[in-house]
C-alpha positions in Angstrom: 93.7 82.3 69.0 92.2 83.2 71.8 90.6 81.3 74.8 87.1 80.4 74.5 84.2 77.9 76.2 85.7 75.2 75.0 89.4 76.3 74.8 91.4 76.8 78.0 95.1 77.7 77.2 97.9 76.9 80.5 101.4 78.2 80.6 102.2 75.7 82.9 100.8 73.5 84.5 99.5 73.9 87.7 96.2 71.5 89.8 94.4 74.7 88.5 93.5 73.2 85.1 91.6 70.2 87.0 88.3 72.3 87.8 88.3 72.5 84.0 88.7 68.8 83.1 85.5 68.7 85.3 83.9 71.1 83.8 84.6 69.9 80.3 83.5 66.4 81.1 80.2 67.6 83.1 79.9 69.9 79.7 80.3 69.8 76.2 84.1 68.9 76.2 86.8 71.1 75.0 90.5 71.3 74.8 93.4 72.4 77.1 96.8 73.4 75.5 99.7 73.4 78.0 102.5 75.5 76.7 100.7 78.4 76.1 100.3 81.9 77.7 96.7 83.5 77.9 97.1 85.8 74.7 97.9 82.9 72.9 101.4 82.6 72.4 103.2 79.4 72.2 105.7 79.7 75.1 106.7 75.6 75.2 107.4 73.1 77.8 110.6 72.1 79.3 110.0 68.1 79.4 107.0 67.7 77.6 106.7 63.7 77.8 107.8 64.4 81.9 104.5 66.9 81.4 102.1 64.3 79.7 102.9 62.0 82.4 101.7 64.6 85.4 98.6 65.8 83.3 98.1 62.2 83.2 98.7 61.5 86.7 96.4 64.4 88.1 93.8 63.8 86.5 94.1 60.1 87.1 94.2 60.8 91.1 92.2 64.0 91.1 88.9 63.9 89.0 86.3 61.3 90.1 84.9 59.3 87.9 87.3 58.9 85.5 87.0 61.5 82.3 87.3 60.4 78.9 91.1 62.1 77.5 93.4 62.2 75.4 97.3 64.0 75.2 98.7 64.8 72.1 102.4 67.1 71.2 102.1 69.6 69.3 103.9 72.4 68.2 107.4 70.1 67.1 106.5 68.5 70.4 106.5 72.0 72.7 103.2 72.2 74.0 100.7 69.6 74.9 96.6 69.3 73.9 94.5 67.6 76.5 91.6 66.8 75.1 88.6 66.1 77.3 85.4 64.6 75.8 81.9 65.0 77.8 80.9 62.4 80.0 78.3 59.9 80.8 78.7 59.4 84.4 78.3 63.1 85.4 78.8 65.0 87.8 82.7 64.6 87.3 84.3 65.8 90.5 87.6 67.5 91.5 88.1 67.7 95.3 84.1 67.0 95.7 83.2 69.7 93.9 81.2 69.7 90.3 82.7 72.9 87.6 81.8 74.2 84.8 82.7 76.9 82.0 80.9 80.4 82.2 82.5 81.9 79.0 86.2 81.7 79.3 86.3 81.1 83.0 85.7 78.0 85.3 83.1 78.1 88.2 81.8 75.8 91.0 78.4 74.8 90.0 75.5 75.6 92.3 73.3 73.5 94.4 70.3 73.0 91.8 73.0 72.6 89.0 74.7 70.0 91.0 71.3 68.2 91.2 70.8 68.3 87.4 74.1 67.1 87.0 73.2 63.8 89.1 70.1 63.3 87.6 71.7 63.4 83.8 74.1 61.1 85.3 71.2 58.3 86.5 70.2 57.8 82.9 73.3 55.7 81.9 
């Protein structure tokens, strides 16, 4: 496996992955597996339910609106897959700022991408 537009994989987990929950909701979704290195490998979580509970609690205080989620173990409960659906109420926001995926990375949006953003947003 490798990571891909609409696969981000996090070895641990760190406010980092945020920008990509806002991205994936401004987006076309994708998923987030926590517990795994950046080749791919399954390195596991410590406390995984301890870990669903601060994925949960970041994104809960971080990303405005609220994205649509969902956690699920994995792996004989190692490693954890966030997935994040794309949203209605766009531009989703982490510390004010609008991302999205360029390939395997995450970026800021620009201005005029911003301003699509809002205006896709208006229609519902």
């Amino acid at each position: 496996m490798r990571e891909t537009r609409i696969l981000e994989f996090k070895e641990t987990i760190t406010n980092i992955f945020l920008k990509t929950v806002s991205a994936f909701s401004n987006y076309n979704g994708g998923m987030i597996l926590f517990g795994v290195d950046d080749d791919g490998n399954v390195k596991g979580l410590p406390d995984v339910k301890q870990a669903c509970l601060d994925i949960e609690n970041k994104i809960n205080d971080s990303i405005s609106p609220q994205p649509n989620y969902m956690l699920e173990l994995q792996n004989n409960d190692q490693t954890i897959k966030l997935t994040v659906k794309s949203g209605l109420q766009k531009p989703y926001l982490y510390k004010s700022k609008a991302y999205k995926r360029n390939d395997t990375a995450t970026i800021e949006v620009d201005t005029l991408e911003f301003s699509r953003l809002v205006l896709e947003g208006k229609k519902y």
